[in-house]
C-alpha positions in Angstrom: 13.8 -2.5 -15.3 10.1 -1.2 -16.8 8.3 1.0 -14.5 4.3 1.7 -14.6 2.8 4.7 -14.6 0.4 3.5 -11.7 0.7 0.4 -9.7 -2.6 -0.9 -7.4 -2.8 -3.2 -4.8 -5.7 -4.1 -3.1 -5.6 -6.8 -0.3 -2.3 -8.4 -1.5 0.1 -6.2 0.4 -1.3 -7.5 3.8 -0.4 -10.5 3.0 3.3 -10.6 2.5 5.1 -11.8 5.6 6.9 -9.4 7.7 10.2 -10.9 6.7 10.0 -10.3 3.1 9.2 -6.4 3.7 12.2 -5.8 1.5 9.7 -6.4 -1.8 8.3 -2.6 -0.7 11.2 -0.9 -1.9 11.5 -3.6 -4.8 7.9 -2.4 -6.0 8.7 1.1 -5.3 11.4 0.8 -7.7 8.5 0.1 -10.1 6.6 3.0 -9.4 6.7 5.9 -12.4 4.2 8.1 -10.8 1.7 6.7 -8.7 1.0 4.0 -5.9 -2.6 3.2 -5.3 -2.8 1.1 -1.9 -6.7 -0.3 -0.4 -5.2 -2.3 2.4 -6.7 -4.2 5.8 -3.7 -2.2 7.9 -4.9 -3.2 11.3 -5.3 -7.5 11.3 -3.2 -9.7 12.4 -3.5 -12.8 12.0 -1.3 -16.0 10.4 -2.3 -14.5 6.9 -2.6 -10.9 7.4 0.3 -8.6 8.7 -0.4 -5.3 10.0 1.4 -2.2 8.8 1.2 1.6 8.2 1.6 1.5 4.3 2.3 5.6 4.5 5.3 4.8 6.8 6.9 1.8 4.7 6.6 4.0 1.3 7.6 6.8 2.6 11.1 5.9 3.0 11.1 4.8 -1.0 10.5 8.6 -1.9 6.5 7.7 -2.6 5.2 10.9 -0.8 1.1 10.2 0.3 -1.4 12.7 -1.7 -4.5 11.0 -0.5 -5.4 8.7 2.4 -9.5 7.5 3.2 -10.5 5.0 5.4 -13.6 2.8 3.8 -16.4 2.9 6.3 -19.9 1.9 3.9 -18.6 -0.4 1.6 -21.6 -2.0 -0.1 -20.8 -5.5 1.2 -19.0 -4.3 4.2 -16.0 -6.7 3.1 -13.7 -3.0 2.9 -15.0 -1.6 6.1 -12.3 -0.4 8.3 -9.3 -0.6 5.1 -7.5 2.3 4.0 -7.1 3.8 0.5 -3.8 5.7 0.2 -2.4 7.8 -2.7 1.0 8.0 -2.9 2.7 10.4 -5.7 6.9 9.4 -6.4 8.7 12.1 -6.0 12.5 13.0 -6.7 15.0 12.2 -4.7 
């Protein structure tokens, strides 16, 4: 039942299956004040599921503050992910 002030993911969302999207509103549960997302949200592939992060956690009261897509990482490894901010707000 312990919730975190922040919780971050970064390239670990993508990789949860599309039939275990209930673990969204498990980890929203978790979420005290903030949800920091950098996710790939366009492959898809057999290990990478595609999804609009902003759409999923917005339906867990998670509202999105902030949302940049990475073009110049320094390895170019991040190019094309998005960074999202999500604030929880009351229900």
């Amino acid at each position: 039942n312990e919730k975190f002030d922040l919780i971050f993911s970064m390239a670990t969302f993508e990789h949860i299956p599309y039939e275990s999207d209930e673990i969204f509103n498990e980890i929203s549960g978790k979420v005290k004040k903030y949800l920091l997302t950098i996710e790939d949200e366009s492959s898809l592939t057999e290990r990478h599921f595609a999804r609009n992060y902003e759409d999923i956690f917005g339906k867990f009261n998670l509202e999105q503050v902030k949302k940049r897509k990475i073009k110049k990482s320094p390895d170019e490894a991040l190019d094309g992910f998005i960074a999202r901010l999500f604030i929880k707000v009351k229900s």
